[in-house]
C-alpha positions in Angstrom: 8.2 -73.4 -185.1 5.6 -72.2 -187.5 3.7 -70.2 -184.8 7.1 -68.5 -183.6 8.3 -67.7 -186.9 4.8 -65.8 -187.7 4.6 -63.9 -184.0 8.4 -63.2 -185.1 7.4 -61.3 -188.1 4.1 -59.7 -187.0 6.2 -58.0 -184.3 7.9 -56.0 -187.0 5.2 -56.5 -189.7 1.0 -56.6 -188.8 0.5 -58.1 -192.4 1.8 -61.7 -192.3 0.8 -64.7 -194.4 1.6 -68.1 -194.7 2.0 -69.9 -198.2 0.6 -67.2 -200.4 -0.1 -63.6 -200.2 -3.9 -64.6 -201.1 -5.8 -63.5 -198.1 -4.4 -60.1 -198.9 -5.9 -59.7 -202.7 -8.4 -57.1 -203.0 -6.9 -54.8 -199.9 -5.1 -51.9 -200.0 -2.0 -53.6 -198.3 1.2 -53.1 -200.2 3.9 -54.0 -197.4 4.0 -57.2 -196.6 5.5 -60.7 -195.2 4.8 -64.4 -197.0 6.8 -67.0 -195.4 6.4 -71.1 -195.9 8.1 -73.9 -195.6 9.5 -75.3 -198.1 11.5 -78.8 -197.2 12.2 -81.0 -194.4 15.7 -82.6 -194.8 16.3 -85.7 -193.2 19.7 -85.9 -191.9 19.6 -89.5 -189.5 23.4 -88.7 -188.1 23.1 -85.5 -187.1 24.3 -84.4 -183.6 21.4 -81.8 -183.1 18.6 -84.1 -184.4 17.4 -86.1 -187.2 15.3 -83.4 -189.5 16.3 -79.8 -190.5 13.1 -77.8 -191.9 13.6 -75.3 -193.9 11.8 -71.9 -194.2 11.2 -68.8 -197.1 10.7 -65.6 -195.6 9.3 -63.3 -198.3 9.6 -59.2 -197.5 7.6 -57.4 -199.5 7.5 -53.5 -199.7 6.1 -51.1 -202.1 8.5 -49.5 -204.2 11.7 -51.5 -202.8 12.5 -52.9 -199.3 14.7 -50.2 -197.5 18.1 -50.6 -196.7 18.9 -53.3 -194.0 14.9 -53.7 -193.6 15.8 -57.7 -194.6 19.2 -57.5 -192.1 16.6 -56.8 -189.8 14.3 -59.2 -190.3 16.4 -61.8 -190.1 18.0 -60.9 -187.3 14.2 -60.9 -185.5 13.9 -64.6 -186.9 18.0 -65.5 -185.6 16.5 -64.6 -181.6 14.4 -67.4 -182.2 16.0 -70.7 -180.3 17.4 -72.8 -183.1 16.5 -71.0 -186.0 19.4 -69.9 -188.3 19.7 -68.3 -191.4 20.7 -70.7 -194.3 24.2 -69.4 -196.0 23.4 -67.4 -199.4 22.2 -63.9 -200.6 19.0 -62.3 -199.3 17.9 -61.9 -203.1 15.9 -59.4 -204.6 12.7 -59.5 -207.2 10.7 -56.5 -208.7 7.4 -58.0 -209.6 4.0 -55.7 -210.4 1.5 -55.8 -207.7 -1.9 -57.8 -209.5 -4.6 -55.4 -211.4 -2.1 -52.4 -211.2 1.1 -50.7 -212.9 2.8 -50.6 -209.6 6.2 -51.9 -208.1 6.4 -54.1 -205.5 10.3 -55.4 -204.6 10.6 -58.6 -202.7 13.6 -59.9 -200.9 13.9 -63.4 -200.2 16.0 -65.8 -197.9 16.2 -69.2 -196.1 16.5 -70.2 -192.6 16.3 -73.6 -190.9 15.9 -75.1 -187.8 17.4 -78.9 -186.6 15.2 -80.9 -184.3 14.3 -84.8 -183.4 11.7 -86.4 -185.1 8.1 -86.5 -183.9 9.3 -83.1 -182.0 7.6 -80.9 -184.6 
């Protein structure tokens, strides 16, 4: 799921990273997308399958994320079989962007994906 989650994203986005926006320091890239996983939930009754792993998708624009850009997004990531957003806000964070005086905004949400175990 990793793998289609990133070719997800670098369809709308070139810059992706996984974990940590580190292989970006010291470039001139201010737009953005982080993602990770964060949890694997182990749900042994479940009708779909046994684990649900979760997933952070971090947009990150200079400035602030346009309108809908996150709708968007997400709705790139839902097209993927078996991914589906987790219920919540898409939430919003103004950080500075490291070494300048800059904005960056980020918008953050969850999705997650059921399968079998040993199917990862």
């Amino acid at each position: 799921m990793l793998d289609q989650i990133k070719a997800a994203l670098e369809a709308i986005e070139p810059h992706v990273c996984y974990g940590t926006d580190r292989a970006l320091e010291g470039t001139e890239v201010w737009d953005y997308i982080v993602f990770r996983r964060t949890r694997t939930v182990v749900q042994p009754r479940a009708p779909r399958g046994d684990v649900t792993d979760c997933y952070e998708i971090n947009l990150v624009r200079a400035d602030y994320v346009p309108e809908d850009e996150a709708l968007r997004v997400l709705d790139a990531l839902t097209a993927l079989p078996g991914l589906k957003p987790v219920a919540g806000d898409i939430r919003y964070t103004a950080v500075s962007k490291p070494g300048t005086k800059a904005q960056l905004e980020v918008a953050t949400f969850s999705m997650c994906a059921p399968r079998k175990r040993g199917a990862g």
